[in-house]
C-alpha positions as CSV (number, residue, x, y, z in Angstrom):
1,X,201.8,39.3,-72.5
2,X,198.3,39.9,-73.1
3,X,196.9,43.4,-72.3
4,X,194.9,44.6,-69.4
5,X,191.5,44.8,-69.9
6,X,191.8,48.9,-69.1
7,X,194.5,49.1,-72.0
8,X,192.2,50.5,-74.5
9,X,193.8,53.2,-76.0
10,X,191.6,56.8,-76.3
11,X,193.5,60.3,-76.8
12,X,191.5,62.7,-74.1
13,X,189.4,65.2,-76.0
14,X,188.5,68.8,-75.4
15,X,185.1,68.2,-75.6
16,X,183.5,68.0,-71.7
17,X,180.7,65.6,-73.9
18,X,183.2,63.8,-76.1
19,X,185.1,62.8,-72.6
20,X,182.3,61.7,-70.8
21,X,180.7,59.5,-73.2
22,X,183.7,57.4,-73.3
23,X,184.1,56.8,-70.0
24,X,180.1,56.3,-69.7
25,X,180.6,53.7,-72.5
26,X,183.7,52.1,-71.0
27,X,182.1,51.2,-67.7
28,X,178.6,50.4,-69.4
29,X,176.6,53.2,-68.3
30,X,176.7,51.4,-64.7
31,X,174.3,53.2,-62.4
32,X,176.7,53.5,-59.5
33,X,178.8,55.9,-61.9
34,X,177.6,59.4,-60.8
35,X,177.9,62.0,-62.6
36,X,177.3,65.5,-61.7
37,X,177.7,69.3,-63.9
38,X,178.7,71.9,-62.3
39,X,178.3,75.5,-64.3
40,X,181.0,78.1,-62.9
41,X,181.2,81.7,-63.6
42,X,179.1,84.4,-65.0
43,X,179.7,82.6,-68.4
44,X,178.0,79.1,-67.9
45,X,177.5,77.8,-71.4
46,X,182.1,77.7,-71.2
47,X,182.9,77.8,-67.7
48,X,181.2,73.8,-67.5
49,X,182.9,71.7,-65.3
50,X,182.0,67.6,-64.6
51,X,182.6,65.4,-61.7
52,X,182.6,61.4,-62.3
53,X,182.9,59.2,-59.4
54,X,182.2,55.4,-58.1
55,X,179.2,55.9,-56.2
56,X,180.4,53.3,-53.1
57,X,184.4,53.6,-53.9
58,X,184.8,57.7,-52.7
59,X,184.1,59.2,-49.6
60,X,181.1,61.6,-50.2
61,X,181.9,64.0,-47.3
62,X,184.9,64.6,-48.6
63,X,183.5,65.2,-52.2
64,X,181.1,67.2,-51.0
65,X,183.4,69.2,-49.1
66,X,186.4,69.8,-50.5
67,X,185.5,69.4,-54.2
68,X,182.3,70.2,-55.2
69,X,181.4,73.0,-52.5
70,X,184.7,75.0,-52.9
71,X,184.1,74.9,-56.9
72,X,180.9,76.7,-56.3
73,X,181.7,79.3,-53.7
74,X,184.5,80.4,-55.2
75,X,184.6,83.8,-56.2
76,X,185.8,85.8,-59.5
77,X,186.1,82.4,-61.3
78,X,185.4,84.3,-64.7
79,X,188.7,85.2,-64.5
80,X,190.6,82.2,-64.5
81,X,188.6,80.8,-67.8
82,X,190.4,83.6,-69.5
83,X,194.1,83.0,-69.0
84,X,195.9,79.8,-70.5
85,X,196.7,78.3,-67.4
86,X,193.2,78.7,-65.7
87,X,192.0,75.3,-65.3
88,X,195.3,74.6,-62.9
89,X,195.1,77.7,-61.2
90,X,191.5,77.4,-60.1
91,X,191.3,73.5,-59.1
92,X,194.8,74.3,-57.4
93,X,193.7,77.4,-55.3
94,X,190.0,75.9,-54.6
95,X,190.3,72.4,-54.1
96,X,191.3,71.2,-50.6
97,X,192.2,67.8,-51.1
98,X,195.3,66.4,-49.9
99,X,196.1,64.5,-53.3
100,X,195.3,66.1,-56.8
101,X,196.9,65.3,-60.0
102,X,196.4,65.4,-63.6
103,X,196.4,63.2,-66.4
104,X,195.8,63.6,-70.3
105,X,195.9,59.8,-70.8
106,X,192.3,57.7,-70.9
107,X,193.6,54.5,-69.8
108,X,195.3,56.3,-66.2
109,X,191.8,58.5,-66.0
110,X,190.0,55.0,-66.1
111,X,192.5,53.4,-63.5
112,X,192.1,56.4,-60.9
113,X,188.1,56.0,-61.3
114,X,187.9,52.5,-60.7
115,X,190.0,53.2,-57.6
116,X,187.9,55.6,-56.1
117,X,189.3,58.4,-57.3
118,X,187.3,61.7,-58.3
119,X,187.6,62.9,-62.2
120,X,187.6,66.6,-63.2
121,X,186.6,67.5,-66.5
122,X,186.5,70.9,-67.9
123,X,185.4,71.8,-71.2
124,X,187.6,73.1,-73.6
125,X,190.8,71.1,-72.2
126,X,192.3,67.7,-72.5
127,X,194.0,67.5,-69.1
128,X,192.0,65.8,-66.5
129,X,192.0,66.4,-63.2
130,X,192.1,63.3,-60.4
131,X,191.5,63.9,-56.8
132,X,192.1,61.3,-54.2
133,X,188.6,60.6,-52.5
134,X,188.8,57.0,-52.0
135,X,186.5,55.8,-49.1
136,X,184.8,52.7,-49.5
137,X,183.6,50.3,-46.4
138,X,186.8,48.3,-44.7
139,X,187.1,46.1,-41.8
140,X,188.6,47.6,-38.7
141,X,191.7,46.2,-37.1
142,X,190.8,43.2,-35.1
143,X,192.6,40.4,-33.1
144,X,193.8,37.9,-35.1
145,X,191.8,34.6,-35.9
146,X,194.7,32.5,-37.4
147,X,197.5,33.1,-35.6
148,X,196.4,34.0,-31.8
149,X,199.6,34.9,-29.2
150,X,199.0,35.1,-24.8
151,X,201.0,36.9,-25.0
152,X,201.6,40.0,-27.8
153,X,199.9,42.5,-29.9
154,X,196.1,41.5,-30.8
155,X,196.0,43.5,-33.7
156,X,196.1,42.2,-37.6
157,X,196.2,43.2,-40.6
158,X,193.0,44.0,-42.5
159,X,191.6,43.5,-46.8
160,X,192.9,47.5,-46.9
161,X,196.5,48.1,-48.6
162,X,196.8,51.8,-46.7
163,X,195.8,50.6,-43.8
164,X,198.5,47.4,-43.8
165,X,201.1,49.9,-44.8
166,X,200.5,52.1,-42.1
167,X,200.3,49.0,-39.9
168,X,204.2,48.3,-40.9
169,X,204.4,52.0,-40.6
170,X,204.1,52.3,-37.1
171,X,206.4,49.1,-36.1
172,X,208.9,50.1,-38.4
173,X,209.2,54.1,-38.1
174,X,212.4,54.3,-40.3
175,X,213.1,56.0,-43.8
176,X,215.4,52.8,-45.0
177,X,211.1,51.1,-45.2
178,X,210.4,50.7,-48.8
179,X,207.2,49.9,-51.0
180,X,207.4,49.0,-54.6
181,X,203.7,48.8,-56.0
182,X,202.2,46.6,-59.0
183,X,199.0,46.0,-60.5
184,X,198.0,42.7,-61.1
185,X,195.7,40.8,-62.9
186,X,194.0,42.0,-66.4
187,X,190.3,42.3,-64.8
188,X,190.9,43.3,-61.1
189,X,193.8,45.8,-61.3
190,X,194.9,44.0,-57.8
191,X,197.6,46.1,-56.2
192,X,200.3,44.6,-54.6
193,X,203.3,46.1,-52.8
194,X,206.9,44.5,-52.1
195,X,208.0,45.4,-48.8
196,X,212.0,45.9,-47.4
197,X,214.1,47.2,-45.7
198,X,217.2,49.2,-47.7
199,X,220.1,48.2,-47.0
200,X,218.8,44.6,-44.9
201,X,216.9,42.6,-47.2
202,X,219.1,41.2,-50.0
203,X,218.5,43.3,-53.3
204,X,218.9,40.0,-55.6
205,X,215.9,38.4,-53.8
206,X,214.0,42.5,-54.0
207,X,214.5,42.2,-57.8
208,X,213.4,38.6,-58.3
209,X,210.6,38.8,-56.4
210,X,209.6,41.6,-58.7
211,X,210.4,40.2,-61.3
212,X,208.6,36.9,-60.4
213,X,205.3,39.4,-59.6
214,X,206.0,41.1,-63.3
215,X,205.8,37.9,-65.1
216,X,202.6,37.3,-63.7
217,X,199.9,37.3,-66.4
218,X,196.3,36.1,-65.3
219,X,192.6,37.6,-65.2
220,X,193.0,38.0,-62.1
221,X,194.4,38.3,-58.5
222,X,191.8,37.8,-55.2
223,X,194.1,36.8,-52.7
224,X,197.8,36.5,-52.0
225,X,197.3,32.6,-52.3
226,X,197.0,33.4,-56.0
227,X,200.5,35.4,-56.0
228,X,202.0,32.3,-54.2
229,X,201.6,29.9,-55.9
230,X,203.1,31.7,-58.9
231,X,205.7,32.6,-57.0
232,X,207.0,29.5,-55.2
233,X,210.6,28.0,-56.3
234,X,209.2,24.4,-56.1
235,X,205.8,23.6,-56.8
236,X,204.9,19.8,-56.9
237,X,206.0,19.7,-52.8
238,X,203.0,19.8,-49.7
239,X,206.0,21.7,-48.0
240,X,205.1,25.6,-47.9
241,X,208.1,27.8,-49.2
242,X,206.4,31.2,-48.8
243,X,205.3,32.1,-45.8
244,X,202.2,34.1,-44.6
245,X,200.8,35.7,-41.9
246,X,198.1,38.3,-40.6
247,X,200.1,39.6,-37.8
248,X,201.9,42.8,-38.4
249,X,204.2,42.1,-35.6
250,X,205.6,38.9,-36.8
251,X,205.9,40.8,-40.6
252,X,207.9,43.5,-39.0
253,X,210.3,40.9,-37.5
254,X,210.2,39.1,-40.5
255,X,211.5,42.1,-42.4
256,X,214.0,43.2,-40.2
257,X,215.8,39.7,-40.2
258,X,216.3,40.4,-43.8
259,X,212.8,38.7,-45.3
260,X,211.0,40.5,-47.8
261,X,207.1,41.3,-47.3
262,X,204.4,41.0,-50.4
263,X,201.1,42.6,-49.4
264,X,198.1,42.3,-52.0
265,X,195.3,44.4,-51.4
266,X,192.1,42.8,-50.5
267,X,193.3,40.5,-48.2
268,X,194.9,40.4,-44.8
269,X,197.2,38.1,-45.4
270,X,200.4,38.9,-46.2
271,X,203.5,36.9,-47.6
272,X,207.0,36.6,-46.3
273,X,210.1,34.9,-48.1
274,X,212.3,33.4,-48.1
275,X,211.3,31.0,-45.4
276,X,212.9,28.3,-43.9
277,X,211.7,24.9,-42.8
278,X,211.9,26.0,-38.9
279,X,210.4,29.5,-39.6
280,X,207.5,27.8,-40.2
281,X,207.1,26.1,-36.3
282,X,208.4,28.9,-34.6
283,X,205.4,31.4,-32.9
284,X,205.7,35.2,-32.6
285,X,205.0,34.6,-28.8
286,X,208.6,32.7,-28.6
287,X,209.9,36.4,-29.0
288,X,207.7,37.8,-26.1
289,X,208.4,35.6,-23.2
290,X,211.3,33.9,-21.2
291,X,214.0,32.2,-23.3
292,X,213.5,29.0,-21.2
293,X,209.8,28.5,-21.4
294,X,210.1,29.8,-25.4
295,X,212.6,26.9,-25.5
296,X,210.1,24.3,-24.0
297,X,207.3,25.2,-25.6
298,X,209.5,25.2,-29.3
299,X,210.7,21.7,-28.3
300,X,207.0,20.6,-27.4
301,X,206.1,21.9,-30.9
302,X,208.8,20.0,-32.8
303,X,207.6,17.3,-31.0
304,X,203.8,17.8,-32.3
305,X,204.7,17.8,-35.7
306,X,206.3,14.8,-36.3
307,X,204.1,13.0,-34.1
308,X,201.4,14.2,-36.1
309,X,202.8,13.1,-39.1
310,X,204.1,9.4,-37.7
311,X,202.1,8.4,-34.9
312,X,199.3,6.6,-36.9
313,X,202.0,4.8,-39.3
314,X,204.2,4.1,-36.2
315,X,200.9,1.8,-35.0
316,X,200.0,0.0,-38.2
317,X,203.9,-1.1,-38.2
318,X,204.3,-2.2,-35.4
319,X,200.4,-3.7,-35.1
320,X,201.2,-5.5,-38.2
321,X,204.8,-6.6,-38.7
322,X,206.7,-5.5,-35.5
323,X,204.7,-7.1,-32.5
324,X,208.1,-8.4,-30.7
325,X,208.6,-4.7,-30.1
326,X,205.6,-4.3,-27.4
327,X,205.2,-5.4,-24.0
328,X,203.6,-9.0,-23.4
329,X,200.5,-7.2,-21.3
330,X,200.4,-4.5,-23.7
331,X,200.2,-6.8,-27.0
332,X,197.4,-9.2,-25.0
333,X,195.8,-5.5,-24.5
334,X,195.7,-4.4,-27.6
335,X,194.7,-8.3,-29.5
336,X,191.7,-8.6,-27.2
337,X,190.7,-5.4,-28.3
338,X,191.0,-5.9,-31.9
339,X,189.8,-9.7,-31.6
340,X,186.3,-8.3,-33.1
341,X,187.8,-5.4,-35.3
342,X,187.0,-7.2,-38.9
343,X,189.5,-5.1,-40.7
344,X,193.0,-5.0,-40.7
345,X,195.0,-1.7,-38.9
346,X,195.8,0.1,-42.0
347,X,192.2,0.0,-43.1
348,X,191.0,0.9,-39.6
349,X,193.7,4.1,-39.3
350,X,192.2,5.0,-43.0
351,X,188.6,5.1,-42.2
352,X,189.4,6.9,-38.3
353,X,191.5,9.5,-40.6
354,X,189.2,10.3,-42.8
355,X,186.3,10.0,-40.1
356,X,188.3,13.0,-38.5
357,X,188.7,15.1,-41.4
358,X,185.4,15.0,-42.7
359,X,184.5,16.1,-39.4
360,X,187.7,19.0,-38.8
361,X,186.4,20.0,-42.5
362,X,182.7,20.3,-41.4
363,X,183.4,22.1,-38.5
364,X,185.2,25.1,-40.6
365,X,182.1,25.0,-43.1
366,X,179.3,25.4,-40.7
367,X,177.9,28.1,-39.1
368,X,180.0,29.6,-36.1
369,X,177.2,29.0,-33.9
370,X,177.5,25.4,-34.1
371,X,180.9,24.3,-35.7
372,X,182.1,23.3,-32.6
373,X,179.4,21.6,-31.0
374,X,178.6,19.4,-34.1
375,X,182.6,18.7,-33.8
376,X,182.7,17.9,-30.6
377,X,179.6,15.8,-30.8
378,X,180.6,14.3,-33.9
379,X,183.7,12.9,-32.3
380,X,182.5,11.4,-29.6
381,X,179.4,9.9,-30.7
382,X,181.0,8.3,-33.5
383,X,184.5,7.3,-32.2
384,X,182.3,5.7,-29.0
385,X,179.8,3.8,-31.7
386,X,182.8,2.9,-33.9
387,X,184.5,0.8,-30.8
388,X,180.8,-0.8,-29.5
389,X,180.2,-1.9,-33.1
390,X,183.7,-3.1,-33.7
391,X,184.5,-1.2,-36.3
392,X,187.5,0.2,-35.0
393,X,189.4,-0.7,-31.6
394,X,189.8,1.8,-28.8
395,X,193.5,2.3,-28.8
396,X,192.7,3.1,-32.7
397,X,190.4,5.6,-31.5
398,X,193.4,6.6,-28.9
399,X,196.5,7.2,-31.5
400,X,193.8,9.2,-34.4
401,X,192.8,12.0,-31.3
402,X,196.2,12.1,-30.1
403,X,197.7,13.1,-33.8
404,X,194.5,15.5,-34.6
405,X,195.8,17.4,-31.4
406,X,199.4,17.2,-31.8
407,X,198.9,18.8,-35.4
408,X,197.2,21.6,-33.9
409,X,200.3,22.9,-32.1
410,X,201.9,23.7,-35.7
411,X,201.6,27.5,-35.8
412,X,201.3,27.6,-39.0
413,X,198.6,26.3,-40.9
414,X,199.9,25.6,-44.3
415,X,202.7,23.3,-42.7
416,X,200.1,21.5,-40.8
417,X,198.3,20.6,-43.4
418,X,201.6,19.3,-45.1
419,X,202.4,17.0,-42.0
420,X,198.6,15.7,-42.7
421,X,198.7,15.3,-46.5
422,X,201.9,12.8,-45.4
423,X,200.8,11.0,-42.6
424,X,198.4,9.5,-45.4
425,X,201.5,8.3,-47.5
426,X,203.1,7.2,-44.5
427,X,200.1,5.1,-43.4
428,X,200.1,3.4,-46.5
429,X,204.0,2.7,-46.6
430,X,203.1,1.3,-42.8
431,X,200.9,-1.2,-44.1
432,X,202.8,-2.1,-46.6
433,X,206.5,-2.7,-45.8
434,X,206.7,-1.8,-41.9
435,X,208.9,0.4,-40.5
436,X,211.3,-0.2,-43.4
437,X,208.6,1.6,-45.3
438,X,208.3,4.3,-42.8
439,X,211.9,4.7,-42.8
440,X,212.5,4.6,-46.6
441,X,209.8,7.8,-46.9
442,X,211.3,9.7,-44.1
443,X,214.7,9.4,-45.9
444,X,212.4,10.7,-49.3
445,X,211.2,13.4,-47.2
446,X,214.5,14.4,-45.7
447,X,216.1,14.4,-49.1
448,X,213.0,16.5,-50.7
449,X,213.7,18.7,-48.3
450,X,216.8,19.1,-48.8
451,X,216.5,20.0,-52.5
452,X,213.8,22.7,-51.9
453,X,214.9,26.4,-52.2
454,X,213.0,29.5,-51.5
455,X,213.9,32.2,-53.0
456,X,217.6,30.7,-53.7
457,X,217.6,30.0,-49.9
458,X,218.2,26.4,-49.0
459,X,215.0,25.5,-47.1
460,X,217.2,23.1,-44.7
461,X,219.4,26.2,-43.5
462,X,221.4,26.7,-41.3
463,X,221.0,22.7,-40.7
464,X,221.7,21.8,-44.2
465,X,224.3,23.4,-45.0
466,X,225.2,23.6,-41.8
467,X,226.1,27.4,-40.3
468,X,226.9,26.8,-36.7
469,X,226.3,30.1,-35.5
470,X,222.5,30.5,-36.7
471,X,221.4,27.6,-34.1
472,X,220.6,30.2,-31.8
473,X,217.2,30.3,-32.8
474,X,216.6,27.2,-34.6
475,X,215.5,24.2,-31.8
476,X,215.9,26.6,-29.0
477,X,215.8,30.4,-28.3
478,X,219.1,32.1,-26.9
479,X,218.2,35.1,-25.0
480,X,217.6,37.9,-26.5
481,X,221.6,39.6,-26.0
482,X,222.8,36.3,-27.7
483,X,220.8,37.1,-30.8
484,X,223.2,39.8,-32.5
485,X,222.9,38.2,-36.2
486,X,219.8,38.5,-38.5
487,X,219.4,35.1,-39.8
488,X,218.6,35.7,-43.6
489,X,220.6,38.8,-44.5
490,X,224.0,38.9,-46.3
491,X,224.5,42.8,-46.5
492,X,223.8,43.8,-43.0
493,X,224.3,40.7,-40.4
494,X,224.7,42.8,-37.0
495,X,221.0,43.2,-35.3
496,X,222.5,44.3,-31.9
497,X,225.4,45.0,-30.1
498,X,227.2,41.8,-28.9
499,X,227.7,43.7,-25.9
500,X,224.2,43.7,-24.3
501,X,224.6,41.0,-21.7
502,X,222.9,42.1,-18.8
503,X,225.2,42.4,-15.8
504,X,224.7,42.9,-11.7
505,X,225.6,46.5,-10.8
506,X,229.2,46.7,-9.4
507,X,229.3,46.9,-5.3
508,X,230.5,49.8,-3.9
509,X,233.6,49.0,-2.3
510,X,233.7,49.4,1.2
């Protein structure tokens, strides 16, 4: 494995000079590296103390006022420089920080500086002091973009680690919560933080996730898209097998089913896994309504996706090869309107396809302001001059609007973007071979998916293999009493009591 770029060995000095110069020269005399000497005592010339911090990466008020004021007010410091122990016993009693520590090693000294940490050197000793001041600009909580709910919590997580923890924190207040932190990547020193529940989540998948995170050797680490991929059991597949989310809430839930949660600091998305196919089109919001509307709106979902993925193939088919299969009107319907279309349906779907996501592409790209108007425009103007210049025919126009919309209902992105990476192969199968091609890739995709594992978790369960009693959250939601087992964890399958059925009160007897 090939070292970190902060693994450059240096044995701390006792020279305040000596200790100084190296980090000065480490981090190329940067100008946002502040230095600042302070001279304590009646004895000035041995009583010199420096401060080095990230101009940017600290918070100066608490600098100011906790480190560097107490240093200067405080009284009979002559003292201390005389005794063996007196560097700890005057940073301990003066300094009011909440984290202080000490290290004689260069390479940990570097770490806690670049992290927006304070440094303490004194002259004369090779233990360095490092208080926590870290401070530097973050986002506040705000409603999430990605992942919006009716109803639900309409906070997210944000590019801070602390403040994601303490997010978890709050929806999980028990002791069993446990964070195992890494640094990754040989340039940015990422940290990332494994995140389960003792005693639920399954400690084989705990120790091969960190495992899997350990192995991981690369220059660096932006976002947990990069930790993903390396990650993933199967990686030539559009199907996603980790999942992610910005929504504390759906995290917390994902943890206490027995998931495991990796947070990377810098962005506010987080990972879950393992997943399963179905986590992947069920909402948060399923979990914060009635189990009868959560039930219709899951079904109306199900529905979205694979008519998102077949509805365009589904037409060239039948357009092309299967005409005995539609109505006498309907076929007159449709051949007057292609009577001036020039190109056959498969090349019509293609160009209306590609029409749509050039234009779902641009309207992510541009500027907030207009995105949607330039969309929207885009849209009509062009699938109107398309039909008027015979280009396309209007039920063409019909089927590629229906499927954009349909593939919006997919909660999660990353699996709606799989269903539109396939539709293309599908397509082309249409046009080729019929429905016996659509057929034949659906089979592909069903065995595919069938052979995917996340995590050692079969991406199929509980349909394939089957496990009758996990169903109750799979094409419907049971209410809430009929939920008792966690879904993914083998150690600790009892959520709830089975006992919670709501009942009537009893009638007083007459």
């Amino acid at each position: 494995m090939m070292k970190s770029s902060l693994q450059v060995p240096f044995p701390l000095s006792t020279s305040l000079q000596e200790n100084i110069d190296w980090l000065q020269n480490r981090l190329g005399s940067s100008s946002d590296v502040i230095v600042r000497h302070l001279e304590i005592g009646i004895y000035p010339e041995t009583n010199a103390i420096a401060l080095l911090y990230i101009e940017g990466l600290v918070n100066s008020a608490t600098v100011n006022e906790h480190i560097i004021k107490p240093l200067l007010t405080t009284q009979d410091t002559e003292f201390y420089w005389q005794q063996d122990i007196c560097f700890h016993d005057l940073l301990g009693q003066a300094l009011t920080v909440s984290e202080l520590n000490f290290t004689t090693d260069g390479i940990d000294l570097l770490t806690a500086l670049l992290n927006g940490n304070t440094v303490i050197i004194a002259d004369g000793y090779d233990e360095i002091w490092i208080a926590g001041t870290t401070g530097w600009e973050k986002r506040a909580i705000e409603e999430p973009q990605t992942q919006t709910v009716v109803r639900g919590p309409k906070e997210s997580f944000t590019e801070d680690m602390r403040t994601n923890t303490s997010l978890l924190r709050r929806k999980i207040k028990s002791p069993d919560l446990r964070f195992i932190t890494l640094r990754l990547g040989r340039y940015t020193q990422t940290e990332v933080a494994i995140t389960y529940l003792q005693g639920i989540a399954d400690d084989m998948v705990v120790q091969e996730a960190k495992l899997r995170l350990e192995r991981i050797d690369t220059d660096s680490i932006l976002e947990s898209g990069y930790i993903e991929e390396f990650m993933e059991d199967v990686t030539y597949t559009p199907f996603p097998t980790i999942m992610n989310s910005e929504r504390p809430d759906a995290v917390a839930a994902g943890i206490l089913e027995g998931q495991i949660a990796i947070l990377v600091d810098g962005t506010p998305f987080v990972l879950l896994a393992p997943v399963t196919f179905f986590k992947f089109l069920q909402s948060s919001e399923d979990y914060y309504q009635r189990f009868d509307i959560a039930t219709f709106i899951r079904v109306i979902r199900y529905m979205s996706f694979f008519v998102s993925m077949l509805l365009p193939s589904l037409y060239i088919a039948v357009t092309t090869f299967h005409q005995e299969m539609l109505p006498t009107t309907f076929l007159i319907s449709l051949a007057a309107q292609r009577e001036g279309v020039p190109f056959p349906a498969i090349v019509e779907a293609f160009m209306m396809e590609i029409t749509f996501e050039v234009l779902r592409e641009a309207g992510v790209r541009m500027p907030r302001v207009i995105g949607p108007a330039i969309s929207i425009v885009g849209a009509l103007v062009l699938g109107q001059a398309a039909v008027q210049a015979g280009l396309v025919s209007a039920a063409m126009v019909i089927i590629v609007s229906f499927t954009a919309i349909s593939n919006f209902a997919t909660p999660a992105l990353n699996m709606a973007v799989a269903a539109r990476l396939i539709r293309f192969a599908l397509m082309l199968l249409a046009g080729t071979f019929g429905l016996f091609g659509i057929l034949t890739g659906c089979m592909a995709i069903l065995i595919h998916l069938a052979s995917i594992r996340s995590f050692g978790v079969p991406y199929l369960s509980p349909l394939a293999p089957l496990v009758g009693s996990k169903f109750k959250d799979i094409f419907v939601r049971s209410p809430w009493w009929k939920m008792d087992l966690r879904p993914l964890s083998k150690t600790n399958k009892t959520r709830q009591s089975p006992s919670n059925k709501p009942s009537p009160p009893k009638k007083d007897s007459p």
